[in-house]
C-alpha positions as CSV (number, residue, x, y, z in Angstrom):
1,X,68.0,-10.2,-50.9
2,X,70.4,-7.6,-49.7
3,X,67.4,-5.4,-48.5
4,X,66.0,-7.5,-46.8
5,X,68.7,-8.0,-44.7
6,X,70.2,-4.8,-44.1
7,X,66.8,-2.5,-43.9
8,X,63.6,-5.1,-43.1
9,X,65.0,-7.8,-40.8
10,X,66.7,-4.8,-38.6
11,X,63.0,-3.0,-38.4
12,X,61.3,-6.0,-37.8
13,X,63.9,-6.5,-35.1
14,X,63.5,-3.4,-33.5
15,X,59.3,-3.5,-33.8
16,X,59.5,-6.7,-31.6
17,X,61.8,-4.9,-29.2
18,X,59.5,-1.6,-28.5
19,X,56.1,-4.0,-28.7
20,X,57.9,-5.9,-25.9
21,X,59.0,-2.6,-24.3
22,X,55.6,-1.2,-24.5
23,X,54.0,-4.4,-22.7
24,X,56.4,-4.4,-20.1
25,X,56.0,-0.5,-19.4
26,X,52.1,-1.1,-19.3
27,X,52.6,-2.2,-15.6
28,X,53.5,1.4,-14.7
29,X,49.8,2.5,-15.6
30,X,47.8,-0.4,-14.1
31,X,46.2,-0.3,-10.6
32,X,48.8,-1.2,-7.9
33,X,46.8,-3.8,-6.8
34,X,47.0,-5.4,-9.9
35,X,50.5,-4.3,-10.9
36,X,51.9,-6.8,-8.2
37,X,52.9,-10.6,-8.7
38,X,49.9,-12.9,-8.7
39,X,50.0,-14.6,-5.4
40,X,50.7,-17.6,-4.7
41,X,48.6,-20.1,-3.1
42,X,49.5,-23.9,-2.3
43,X,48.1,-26.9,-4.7
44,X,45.2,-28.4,-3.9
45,X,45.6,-32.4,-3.3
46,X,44.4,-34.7,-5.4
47,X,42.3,-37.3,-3.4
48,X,43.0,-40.3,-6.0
49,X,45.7,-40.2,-8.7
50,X,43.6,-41.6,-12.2
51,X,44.5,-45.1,-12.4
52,X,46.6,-46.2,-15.4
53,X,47.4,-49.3,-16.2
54,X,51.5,-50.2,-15.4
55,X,52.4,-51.8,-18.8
56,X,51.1,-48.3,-20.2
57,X,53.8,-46.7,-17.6
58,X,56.8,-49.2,-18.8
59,X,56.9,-50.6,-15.4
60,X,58.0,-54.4,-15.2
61,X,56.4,-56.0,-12.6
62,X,57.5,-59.7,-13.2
63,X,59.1,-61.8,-10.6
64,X,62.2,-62.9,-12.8
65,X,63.7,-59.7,-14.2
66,X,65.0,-59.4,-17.8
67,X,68.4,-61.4,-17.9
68,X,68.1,-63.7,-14.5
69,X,65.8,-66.6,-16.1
70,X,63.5,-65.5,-18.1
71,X,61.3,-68.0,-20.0
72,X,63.5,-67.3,-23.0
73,X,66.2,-68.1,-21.1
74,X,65.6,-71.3,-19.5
């Protein structure tokens, strides 16, 4: 168990790190124009939100709220 923990989980470790060093450094080598951010363009509106029903939401839509006379409470 020892081993594992003082030589493999420290390689491991240090694998991830230069994998994720590598990726990162492949920017340097790509075209500039694809090197930069992706842009960033404005969302498109919806023209009608999909209707759900409002129980499904947890919205209460009854006149007499829970507490002020309530059929339970009459």
């Amino acid at each position: 168990m020892t081993i594992i923990r003082q030589y493999i989980a420290p390689f491991i470790a240090i694998l991830v790190f230069f994998a994720a060093l590598v990726a990162v450094s492949a920017r340097i080598f790509l075209p500039s124009d694809m090197a930069a951010p992706a842009p960033i363009e404005e969302a498109i509106p919806q023209k009608q939100a999909a209707a759900v029903h409002p129980i499904l939401l947890g919205v209460n839509y009854s006149p007499n709220p829970v507490g002020e006379g309530g059929f339970w409470l009459s």
